[in-house]
C-alpha positions as CSV (number, residue, x, y, z in Angstrom):
1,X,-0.3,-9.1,-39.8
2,X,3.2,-9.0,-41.0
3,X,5.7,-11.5,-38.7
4,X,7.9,-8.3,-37.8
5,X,4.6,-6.6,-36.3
6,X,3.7,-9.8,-34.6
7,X,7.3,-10.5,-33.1
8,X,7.3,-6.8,-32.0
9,X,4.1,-6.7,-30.5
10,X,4.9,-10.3,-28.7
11,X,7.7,-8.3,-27.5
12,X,6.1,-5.7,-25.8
13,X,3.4,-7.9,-24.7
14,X,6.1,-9.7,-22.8
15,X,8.1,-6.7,-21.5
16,X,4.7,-5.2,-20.0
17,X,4.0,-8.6,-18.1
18,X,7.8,-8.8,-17.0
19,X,7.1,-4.5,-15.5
20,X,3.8,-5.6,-14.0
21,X,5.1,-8.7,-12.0
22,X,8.4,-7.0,-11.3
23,X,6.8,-4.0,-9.7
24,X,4.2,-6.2,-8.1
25,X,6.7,-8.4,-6.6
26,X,9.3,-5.4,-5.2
27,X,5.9,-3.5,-3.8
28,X,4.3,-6.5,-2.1
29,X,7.8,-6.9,0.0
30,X,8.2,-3.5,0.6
31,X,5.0,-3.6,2.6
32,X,5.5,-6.7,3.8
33,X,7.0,-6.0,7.4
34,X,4.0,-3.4,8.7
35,X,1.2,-6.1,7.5
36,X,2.7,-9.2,8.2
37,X,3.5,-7.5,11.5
38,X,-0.2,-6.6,11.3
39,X,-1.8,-10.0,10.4
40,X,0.2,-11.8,12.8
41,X,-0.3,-9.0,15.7
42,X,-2.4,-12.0,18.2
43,X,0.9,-14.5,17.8
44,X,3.3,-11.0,18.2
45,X,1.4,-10.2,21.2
46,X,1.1,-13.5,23.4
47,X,4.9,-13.5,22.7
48,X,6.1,-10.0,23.8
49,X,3.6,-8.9,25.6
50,X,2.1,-5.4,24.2
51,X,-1.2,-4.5,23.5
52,X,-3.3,-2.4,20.4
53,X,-1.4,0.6,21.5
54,X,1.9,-0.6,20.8
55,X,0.9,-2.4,17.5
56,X,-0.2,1.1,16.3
57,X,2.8,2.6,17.2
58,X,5.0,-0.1,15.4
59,X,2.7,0.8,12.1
60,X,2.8,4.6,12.8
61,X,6.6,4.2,12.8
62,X,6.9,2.6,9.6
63,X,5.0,4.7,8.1
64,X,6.0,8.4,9.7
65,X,9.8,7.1,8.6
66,X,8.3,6.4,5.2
67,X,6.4,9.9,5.3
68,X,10.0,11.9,6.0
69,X,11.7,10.4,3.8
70,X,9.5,10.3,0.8
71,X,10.3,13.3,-0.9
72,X,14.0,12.5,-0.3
73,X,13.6,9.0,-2.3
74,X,11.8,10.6,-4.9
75,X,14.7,13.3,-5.7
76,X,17.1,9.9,-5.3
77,X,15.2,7.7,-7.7
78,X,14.9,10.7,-10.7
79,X,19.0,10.4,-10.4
80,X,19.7,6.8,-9.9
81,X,17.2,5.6,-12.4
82,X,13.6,3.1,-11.5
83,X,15.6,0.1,-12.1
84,X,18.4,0.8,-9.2
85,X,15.6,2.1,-6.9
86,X,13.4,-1.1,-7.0
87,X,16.3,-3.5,-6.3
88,X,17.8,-1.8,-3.5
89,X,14.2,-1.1,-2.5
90,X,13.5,-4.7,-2.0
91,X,16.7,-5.9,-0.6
92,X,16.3,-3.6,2.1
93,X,13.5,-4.8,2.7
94,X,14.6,-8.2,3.0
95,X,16.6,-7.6,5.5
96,X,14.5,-5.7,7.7
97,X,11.8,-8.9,7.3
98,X,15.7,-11.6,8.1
99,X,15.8,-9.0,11.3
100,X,12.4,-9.7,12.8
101,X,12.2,-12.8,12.1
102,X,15.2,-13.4,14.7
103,X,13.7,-10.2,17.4
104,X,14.3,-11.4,20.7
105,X,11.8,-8.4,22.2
106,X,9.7,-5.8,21.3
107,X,11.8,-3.1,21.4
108,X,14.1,-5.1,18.5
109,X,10.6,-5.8,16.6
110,X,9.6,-2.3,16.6
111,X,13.4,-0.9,15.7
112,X,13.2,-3.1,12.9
113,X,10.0,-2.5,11.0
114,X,10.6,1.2,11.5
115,X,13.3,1.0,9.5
116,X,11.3,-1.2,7.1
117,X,9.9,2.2,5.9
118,X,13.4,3.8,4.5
119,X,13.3,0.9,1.6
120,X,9.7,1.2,1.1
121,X,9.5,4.3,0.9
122,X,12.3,4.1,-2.2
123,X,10.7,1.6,-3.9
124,X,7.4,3.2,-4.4
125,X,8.2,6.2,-6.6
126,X,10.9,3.8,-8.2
127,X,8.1,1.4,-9.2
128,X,5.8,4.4,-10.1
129,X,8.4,5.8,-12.4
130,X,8.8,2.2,-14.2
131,X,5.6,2.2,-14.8
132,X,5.3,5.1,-16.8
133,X,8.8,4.2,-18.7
134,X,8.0,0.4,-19.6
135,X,4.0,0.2,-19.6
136,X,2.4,1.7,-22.7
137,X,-0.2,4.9,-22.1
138,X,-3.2,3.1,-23.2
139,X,-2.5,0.0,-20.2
140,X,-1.4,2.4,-17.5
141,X,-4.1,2.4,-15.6
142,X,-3.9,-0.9,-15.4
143,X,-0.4,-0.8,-14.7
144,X,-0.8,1.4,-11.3
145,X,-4.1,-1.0,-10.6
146,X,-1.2,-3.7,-10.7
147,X,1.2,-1.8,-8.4
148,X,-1.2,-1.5,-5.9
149,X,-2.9,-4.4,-5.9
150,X,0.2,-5.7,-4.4
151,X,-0.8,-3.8,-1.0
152,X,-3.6,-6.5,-0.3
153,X,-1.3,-9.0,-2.0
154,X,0.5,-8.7,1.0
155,X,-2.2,-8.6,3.3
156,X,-3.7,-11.5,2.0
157,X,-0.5,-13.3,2.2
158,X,-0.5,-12.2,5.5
159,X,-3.5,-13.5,6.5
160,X,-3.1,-17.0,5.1
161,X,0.5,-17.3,6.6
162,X,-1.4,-17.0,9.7
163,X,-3.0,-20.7,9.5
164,X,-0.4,-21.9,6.8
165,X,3.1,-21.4,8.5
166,X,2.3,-19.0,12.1
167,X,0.1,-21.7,13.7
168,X,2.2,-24.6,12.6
169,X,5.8,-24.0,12.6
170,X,6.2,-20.4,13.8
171,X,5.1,-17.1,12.7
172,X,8.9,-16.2,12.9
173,X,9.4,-18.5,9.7
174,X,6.3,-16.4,7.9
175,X,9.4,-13.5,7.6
176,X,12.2,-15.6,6.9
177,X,9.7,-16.4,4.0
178,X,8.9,-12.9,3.0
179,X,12.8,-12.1,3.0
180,X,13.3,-14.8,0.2
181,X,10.9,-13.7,-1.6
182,X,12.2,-10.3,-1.5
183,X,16.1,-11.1,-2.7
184,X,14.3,-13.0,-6.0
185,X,12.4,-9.2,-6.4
186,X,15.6,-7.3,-6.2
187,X,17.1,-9.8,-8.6
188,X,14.4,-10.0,-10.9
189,X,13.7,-5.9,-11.8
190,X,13.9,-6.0,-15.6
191,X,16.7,-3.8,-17.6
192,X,14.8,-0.7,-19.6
193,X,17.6,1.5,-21.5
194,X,15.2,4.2,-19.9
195,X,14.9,3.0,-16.7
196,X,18.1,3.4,-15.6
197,X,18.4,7.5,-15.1
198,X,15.3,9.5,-15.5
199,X,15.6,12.6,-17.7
200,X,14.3,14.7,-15.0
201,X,15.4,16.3,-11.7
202,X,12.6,18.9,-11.2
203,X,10.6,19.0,-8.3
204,X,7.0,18.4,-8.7
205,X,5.9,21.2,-6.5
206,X,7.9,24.1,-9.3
207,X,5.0,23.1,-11.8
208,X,1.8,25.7,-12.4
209,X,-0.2,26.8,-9.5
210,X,-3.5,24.8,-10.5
211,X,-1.3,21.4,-10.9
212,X,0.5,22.3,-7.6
213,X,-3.1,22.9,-5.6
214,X,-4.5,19.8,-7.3
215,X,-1.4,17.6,-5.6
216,X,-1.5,19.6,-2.1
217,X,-5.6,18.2,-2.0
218,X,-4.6,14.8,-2.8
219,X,-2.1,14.8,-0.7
220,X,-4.1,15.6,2.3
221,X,-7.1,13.8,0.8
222,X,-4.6,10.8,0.3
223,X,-3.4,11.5,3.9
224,X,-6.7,11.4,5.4
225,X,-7.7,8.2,3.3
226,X,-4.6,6.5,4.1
227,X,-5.4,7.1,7.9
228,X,-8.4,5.2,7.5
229,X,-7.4,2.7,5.7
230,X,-4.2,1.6,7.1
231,X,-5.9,0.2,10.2
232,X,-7.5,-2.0,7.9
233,X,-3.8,-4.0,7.9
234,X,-3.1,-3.1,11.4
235,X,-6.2,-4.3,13.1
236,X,-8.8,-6.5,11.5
237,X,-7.3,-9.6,12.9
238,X,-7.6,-8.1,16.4
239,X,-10.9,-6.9,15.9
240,X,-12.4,-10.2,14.6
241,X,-10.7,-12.0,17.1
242,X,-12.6,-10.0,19.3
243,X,-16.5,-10.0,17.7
244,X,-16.2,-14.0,18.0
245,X,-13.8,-15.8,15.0
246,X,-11.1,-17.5,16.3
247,X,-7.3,-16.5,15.2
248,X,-7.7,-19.0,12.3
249,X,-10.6,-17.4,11.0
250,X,-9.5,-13.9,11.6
251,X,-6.3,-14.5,9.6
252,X,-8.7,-15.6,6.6
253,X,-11.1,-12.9,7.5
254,X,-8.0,-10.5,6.8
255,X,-7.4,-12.8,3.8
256,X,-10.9,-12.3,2.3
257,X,-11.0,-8.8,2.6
258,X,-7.7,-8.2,1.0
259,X,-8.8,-10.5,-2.1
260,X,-11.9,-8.2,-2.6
261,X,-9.1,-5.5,-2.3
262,X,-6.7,-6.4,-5.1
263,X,-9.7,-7.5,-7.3
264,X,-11.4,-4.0,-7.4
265,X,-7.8,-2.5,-7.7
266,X,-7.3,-4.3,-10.5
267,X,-10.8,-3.7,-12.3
268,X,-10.5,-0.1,-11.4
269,X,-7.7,0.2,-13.1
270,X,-8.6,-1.5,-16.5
271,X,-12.0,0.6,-16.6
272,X,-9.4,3.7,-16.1
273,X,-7.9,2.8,-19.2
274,X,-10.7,2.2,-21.3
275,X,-13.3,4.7,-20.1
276,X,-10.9,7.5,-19.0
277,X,-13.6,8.8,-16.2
278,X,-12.6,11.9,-13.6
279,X,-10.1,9.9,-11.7
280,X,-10.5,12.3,-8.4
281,X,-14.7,11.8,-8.4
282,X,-14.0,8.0,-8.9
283,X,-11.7,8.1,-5.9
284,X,-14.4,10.3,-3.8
285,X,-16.9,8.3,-4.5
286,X,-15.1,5.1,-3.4
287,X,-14.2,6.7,0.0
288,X,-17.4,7.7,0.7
289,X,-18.7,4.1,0.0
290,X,-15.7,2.7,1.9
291,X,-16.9,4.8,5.2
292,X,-20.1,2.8,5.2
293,X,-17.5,-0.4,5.4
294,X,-15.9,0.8,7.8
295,X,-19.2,1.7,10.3
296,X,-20.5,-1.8,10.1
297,X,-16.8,-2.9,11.3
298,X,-17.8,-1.5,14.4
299,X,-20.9,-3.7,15.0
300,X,-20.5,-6.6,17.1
301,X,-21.7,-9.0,14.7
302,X,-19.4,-11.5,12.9
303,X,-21.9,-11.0,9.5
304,X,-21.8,-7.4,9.8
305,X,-18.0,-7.4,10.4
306,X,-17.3,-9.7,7.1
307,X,-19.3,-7.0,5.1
308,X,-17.5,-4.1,6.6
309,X,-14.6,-5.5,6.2
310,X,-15.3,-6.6,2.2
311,X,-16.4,-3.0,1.7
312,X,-13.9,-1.6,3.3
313,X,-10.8,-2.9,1.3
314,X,-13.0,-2.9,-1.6
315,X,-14.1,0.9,-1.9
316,X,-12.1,2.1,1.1
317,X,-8.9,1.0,0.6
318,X,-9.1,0.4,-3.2
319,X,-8.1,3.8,-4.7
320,X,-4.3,4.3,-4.5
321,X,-3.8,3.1,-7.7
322,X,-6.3,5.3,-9.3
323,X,-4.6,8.1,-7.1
324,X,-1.0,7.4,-8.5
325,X,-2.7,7.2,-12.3
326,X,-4.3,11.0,-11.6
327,X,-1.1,11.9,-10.1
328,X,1.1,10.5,-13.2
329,X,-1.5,12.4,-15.8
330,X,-1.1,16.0,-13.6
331,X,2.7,15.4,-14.3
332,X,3.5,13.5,-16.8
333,X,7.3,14.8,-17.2
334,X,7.8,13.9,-13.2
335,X,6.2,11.3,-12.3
336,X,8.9,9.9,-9.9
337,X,8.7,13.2,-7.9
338,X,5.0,13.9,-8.0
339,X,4.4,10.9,-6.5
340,X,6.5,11.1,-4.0
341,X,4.8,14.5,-3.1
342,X,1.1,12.9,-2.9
343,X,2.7,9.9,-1.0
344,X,4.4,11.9,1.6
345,X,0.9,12.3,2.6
346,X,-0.4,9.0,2.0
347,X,2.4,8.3,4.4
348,X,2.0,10.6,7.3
349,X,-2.0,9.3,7.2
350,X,-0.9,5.8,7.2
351,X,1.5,6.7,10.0
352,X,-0.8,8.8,12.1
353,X,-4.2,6.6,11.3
354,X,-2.9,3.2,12.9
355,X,-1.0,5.4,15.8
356,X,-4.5,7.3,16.5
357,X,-6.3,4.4,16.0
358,X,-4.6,2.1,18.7
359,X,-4.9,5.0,21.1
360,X,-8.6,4.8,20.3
361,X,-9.1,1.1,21.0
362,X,-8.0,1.0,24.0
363,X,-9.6,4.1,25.1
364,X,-12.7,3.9,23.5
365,X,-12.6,0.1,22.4
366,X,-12.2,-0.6,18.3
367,X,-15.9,-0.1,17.4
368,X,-15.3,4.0,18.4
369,X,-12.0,3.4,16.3
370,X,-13.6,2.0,13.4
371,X,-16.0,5.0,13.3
372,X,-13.1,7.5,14.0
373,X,-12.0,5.4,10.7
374,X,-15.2,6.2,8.6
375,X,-15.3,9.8,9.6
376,X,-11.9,10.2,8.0
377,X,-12.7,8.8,5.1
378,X,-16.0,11.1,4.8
379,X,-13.6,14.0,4.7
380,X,-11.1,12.8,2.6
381,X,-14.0,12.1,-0.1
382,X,-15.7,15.2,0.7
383,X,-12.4,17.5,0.1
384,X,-11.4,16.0,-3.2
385,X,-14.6,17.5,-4.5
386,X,-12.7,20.4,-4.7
387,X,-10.6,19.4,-7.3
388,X,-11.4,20.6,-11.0
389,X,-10.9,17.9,-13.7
């Protein structure tokens, strides 16, 4: 190979890996308030005083803010460029995660990672639309199985802080943490001549009326998904706590589940590339598999629960990235805002899922929540069978 070929494709090799971890990095804090939150809900609770209920609430808030303002961020991002999106995506963040680490109440706590969904919800179709600017076709499923990897990144995190740093020095240090790690994100977004103003303003919902139908569905199926899913973040710690681990072990439980997570997110994503199967059948089938997951959650059993919870971030909540890959190839030409579209969706589940879901628990205890959970996620699989390749 000639040494110009080899220095250019060194090159590229090392712009890819400096998207991947850049996006990885600003996605993983942008997520981090509503599952550290999550993951350290038993320490947040002895020390304010609120049960399930209001835990679901504090979730449902960061992500109905997220929801609302999607479609707004997406509209921003095509203008400002991916790379001006992402940073101030992640310094928000930080400084919602510097707020609650210093929240006197719950009240404060809550406020706070509401707001957390304003920056999130900014960084995601930034990150989406860097994706498709800096990562070559032929890796981008990859790319997205990257990007969203980072979701149980942070839940893993999450999980481990809980023994690590919440159960030694204080889980209010676990944030101060996460808000470092989010000003080195903003700081680190890599420059793309490309990346700094899309080419296109259009809307993703003025396209054909077969593309347009094919987002509405994963939208809703998205919606539906993300409903079940979310409480995955929310609530395994509670839940294992209560089937008989003790908060230690429920923050690793939380922390095995989310490793299975980001490993099938990441092997789904580099069989996407190289295979090219019907992305919406692959995501079908892996919600229907991830119902199962969620069912034996609600057995009082601590081996039952460990399986449940291993299937249910690893079919259940392992398709978003495959979901923002079918997304990018409906519409190519506006990535940025067709993403934003299917995640206003993904949102409003992932607001109303862990809302509904607290509700549940402490009306009907979590094992009825955990089937609610599965019963979503039936539907969600079922209706994306609806979708023409």
């Amino acid at each position: 190979m000639p040494a110009a070929a080899t220095v250019g494709q060194h090159q590229r090799t090392v712009g890819t890996a400096r998207v991947l971890s850049s996006v990885a990095a600003v996605v993983t804090v942008g997520v981090f308030p509503v599952f550290l939150v999550g993951g350290l809900g038993v320490q947040l609770q002895r020390e304010f005083g609120f049960g399930a209920a209001l835990l679901g609430v504090g979730a449902a808030g960061f992500f109905g803010v997220a929801s609302l303002s999607s479609r707004t961020m997406g509209w921003l991002v095509e203008r400002i460029g991916s790379r001006l999106g992402m940073r101030v995506g992640a310094l928000g963040s930080s400084l919602c995660l510097f707020g609650i680490s210093v929240a006197p109440n719950s009240a404060w706590l809550l406020a706070l990672l509401w707001l957390g969904g304003l920056p999130n919800s900014l960084a995601q179709p930034a990150s989406n639309l860097l994706i498709a600017q800096g990562i070559p076709v032929h890796r981008r499923g990859m790319g997205f199985g990257v990007k969203q990897s980072s979701i149980p990144a942070a839940t893993l995190l999450a999980g481990v802080a809980v023994p690590a740093v919440a159960l030694t020095v204080g889980w209010r240090w676990v944030f101060v943490i996460a808000g470092a790690i989010g000003l080195v994100a903003a700081v680190a977004v890599p420059r793309l001549p490309e990346a700094e103003r899309s080419k296109s303003g259009s809307a993703a919902g003025g396209g054909p009326g077969a593309r347009r139908s094919a987002l509405l569905l994963l939208a809703i199926s998205g919606g539906l998904g993300s409903a079940a899913a979310n409480a995955l973040g929310a609530f395994v710690t509670t839940t294992a706590v209560e089937v008989g681990f003790s908060p230690s072990a429920a923050g690793l439980v939380l922390s095995l589940g989310s490793a299975t997570g980001l490993l099938i997110r990441l092997c789904a994503g580099v069989v996407a590339d190289r295979r090219n199967p019907n992305l919406v059948r692959v995501i079908s089938a892996m919600l229907l598999i991830g119902s199962i997951g969620f069912g034996l959650m609600a057995v009082h059993s601590p081996v039952a629960f460990l399986i449940g919870v291993s299937i249910g971030f690893g079919a259940g909540w392992a398709w978003p990235g495959l979901l923002n890959f079918a997304v990018a190839k409906i519409a190519p030409d506006r990535v940025a805002s067709a993403t934003s579209f299917t995640q206003t969706g993904v949102y409003l589940g992932g607001s109303l899922g862990p809302l509904l879901f607290g509700v549940l628990a402490e009306h009907a205890g979590l094992a009825g929540a955990w089937l609610a959970a599965g019963a979503a996620a039936i539907v969600a699989g079922v209706l994306l069978l609806f979708i023409r390749r």
